[in-house]
N, C-alpha and C positions, 0 to 999 in steps of 0.2 A: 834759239834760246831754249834751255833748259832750265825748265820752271818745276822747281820742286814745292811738291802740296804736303802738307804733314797733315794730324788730326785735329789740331783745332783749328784751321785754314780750309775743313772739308764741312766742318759743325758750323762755323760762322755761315758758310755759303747754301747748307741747306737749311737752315732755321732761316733766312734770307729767303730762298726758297717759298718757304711756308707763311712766309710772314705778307709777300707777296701775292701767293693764292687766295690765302685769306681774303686779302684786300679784295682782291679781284671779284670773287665769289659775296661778298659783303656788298658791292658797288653793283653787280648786274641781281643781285635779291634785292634790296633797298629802290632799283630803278625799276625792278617789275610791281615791288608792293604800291609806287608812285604811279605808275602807268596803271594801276589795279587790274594787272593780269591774273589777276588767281589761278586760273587753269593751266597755266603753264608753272610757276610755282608748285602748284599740288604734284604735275607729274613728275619735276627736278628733285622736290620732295619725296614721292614715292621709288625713284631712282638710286637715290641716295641711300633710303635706310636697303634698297634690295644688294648696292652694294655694298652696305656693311655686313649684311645677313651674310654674303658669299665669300667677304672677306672670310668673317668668323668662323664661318662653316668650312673652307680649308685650311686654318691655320691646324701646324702637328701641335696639340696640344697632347697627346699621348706621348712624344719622346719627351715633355719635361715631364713629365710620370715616371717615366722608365729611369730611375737614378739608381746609385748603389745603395740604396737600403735598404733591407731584406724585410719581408712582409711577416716574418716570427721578429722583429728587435721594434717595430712599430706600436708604440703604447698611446697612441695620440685621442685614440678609444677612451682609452683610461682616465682622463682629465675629467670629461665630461659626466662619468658613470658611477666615481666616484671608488674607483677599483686601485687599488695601489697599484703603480708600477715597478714591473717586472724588469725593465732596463735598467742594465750594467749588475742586476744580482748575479751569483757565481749558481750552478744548480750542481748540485754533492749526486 
């Protein structure tokens, strides 16, 4: 059988995905706050935010920096300072 996936056939099944972790994570929080485990809650909590820190901390946020706009046509300065912009004038 050859089953062909397209893209909105890939989005339904990982929003699916998510939808189901959630749950998951929802059901074993809810049955430790019942159980009043706190101590194990704090450290799945402190687990969590340390993986988000390491997410964030490798994502390349520097290649979406690095685009084609050249750092003399960048007036974005100028908004704030009150400085007329210099973008699209001709210089003689």
């Amino acid at each position: 059988m050859n089953r062909t996936r397209n893209l909105a056939s890939d989005q339904r099944r990982r929003k699916l995905i998510t939808i189901l972790w959630t749950g998951l994570l929802a059901v074993i929080t809810i049955t430790l706050i019942y159980k009043e485990m706190t101590a194990v809650l704090y450290i799945l909590a402190t687990l969590g935010v340390t993986a988000l820190l390491v997410v964030v901390a490798m994502a390349d946020l520097e290649a979406a920096d690095n685009s084609s706009i050249d750092s003399t046509t960048n007036d974005s300065a100028a908004i704030g300072s009150g400085i007329t912009s210099t973008f699209g004038s001709k210089k003689s």
